[in-house]
C-alpha positions as a Markdown table, in Angstrom:
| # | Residue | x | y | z |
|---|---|---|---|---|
| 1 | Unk | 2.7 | -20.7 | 0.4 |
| 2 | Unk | 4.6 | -23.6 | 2.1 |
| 3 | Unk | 4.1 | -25.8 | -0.8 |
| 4 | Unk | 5.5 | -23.4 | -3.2 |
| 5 | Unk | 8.8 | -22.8 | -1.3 |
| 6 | Unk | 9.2 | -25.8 | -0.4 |
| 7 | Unk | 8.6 | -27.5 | -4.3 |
| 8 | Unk | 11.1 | -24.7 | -5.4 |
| 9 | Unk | 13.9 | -25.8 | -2.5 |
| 10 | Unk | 13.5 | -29.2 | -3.4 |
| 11 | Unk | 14.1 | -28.7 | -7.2 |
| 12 | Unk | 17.0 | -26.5 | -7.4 |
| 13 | Unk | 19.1 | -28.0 | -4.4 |
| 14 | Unk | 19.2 | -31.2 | -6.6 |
| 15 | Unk | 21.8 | -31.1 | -9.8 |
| 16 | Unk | 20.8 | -32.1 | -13.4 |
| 17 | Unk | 23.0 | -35.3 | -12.7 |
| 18 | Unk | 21.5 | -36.4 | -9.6 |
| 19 | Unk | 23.8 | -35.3 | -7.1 |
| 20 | Unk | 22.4 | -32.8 | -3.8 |
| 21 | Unk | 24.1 | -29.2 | -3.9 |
| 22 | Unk | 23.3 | -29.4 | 0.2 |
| 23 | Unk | 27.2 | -29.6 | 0.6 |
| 24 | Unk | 27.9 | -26.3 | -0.6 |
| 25 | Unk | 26.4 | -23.3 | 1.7 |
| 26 | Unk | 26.5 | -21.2 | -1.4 |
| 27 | Unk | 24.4 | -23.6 | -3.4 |
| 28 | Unk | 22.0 | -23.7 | -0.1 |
| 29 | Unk | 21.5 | -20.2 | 0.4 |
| 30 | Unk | 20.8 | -19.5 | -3.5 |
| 31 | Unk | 17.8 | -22.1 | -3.0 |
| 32 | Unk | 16.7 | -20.6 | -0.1 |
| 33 | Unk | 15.6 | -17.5 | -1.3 |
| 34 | Unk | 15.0 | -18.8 | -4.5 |
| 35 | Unk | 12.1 | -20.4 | -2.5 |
| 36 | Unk | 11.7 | -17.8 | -0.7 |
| 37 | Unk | 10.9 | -15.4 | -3.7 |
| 38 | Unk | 8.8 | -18.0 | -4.9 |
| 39 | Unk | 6.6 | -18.3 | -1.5 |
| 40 | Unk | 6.6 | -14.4 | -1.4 |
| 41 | Unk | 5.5 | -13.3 | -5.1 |
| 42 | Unk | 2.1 | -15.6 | -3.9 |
| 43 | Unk | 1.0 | -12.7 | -1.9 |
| 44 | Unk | 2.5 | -9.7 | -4.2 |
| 45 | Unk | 3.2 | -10.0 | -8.0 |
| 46 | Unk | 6.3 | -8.4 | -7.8 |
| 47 | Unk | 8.0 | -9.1 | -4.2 |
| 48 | Unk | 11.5 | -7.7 | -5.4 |
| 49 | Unk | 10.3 | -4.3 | -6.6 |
| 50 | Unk | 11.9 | -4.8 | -10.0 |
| 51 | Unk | 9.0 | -3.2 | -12.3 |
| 52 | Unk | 9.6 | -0.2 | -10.2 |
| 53 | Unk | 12.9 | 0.2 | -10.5 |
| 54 | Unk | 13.2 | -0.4 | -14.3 |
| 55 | Unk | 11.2 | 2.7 | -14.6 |
């Protein structure tokens, strides 16, 4: 679960032309639970609840 987060942090805090978005708290915080998500939807298959509430 580590793994996953931590592979999802590490590829969208980079930018497509090679600068690190870790100067902009924004850009930061839309990783982190990016890679959160990502750790989160190993243990349920829908961690957000979204299927439910397109119902």
């Amino acid at each position: 679960m580590v793994l996953v987060a931590l592979s999802t942090w590490l590829m969208l805090i980079f930018n497509p032309d090679g600068s690190i978005g870790m100067y902009n708290i924004a850009h930061v915080a839309v990783a982190v639970f990016a890679a959160v998500v990502a750790a989160l939807s190993l243990r349920s298959p829908d961690p957000l609840h979204l299927r439910a509430a397109a119902r």
